[in-house]
C-alpha positions in Angstrom: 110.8 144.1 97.3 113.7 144.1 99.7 113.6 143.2 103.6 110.5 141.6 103.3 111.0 138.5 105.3 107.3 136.7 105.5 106.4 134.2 103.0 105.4 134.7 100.0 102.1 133.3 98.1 103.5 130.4 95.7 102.1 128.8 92.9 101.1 125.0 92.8 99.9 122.5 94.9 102.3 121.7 98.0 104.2 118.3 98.0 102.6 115.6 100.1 105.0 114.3 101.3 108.2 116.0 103.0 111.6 115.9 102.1 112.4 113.3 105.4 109.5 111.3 104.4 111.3 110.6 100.6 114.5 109.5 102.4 113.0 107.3 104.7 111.0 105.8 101.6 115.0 105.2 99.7 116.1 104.0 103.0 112.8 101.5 102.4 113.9 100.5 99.2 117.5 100.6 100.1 116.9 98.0 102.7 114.6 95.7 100.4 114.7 96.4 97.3 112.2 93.6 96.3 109.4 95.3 97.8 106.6 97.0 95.5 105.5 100.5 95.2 101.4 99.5 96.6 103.0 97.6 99.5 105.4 101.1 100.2 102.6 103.6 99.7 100.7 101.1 102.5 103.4 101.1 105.1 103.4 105.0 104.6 99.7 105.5 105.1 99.7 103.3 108.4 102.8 104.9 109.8 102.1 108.6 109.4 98.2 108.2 108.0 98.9 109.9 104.4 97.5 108.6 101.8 100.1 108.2 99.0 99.6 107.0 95.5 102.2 104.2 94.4 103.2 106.2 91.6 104.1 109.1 93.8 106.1 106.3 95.4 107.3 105.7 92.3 108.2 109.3 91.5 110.5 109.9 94.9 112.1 106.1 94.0 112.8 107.4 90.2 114.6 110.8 91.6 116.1 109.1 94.6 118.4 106.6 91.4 115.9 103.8 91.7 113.7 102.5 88.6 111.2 100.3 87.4 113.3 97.1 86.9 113.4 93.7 88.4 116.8 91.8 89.3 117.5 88.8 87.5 117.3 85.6 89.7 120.8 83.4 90.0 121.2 79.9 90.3 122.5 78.1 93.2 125.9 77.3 92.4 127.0 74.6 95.4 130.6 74.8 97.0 132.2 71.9 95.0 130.6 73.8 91.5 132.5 77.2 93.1 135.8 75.6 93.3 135.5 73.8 90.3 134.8 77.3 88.1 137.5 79.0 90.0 140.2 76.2 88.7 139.0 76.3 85.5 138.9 80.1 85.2 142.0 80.1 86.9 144.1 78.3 84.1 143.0 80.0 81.0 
């Protein structure tokens, strides 16, 4: 049908959440990336008051490049260790 220009009846439940909302939920994540997805979908539900599942957190992480894993934790490596591994690595 051409030059109709009112909106047309879709199928499927609307998203819950808008496009700004997903950015500002990777802009969470990009800021700490340590926290969890429960803690996220809380912060959500007390700033704009919807209720959002964590794995609909999870969902907007996965197709914003984020995923399920958890960064390895480093040792403390003091300043004298540093300069001794830069000498070393230095000479080989």
């Amino acid at each position: 049908m051409r030059g109709n220009v009112l909106n047309k009846s879709r199928c499927g439940r609307p998203h819950k959440l808008s496009d700004r909302d997903a950015r500002a939920i990777v802009r969470k994540v990009k800021k700490n990336p340590k926290i969890s997805a429960p803690k996220l979908a809380d912060q959500i539900a007390t700033a704009s008051g919807k209720k959002v599942h964590p794995e609909t957190v999870r969902r907007i992480l996965r197709s914003g490049g984020y995923n399920g894993r958890v960064s390895s934790k480093k040792p403390f490596i003091s300043s004298g260790n540093q300069q001794k591994r830069r000498f070393c690595f230095s000479t080989r």
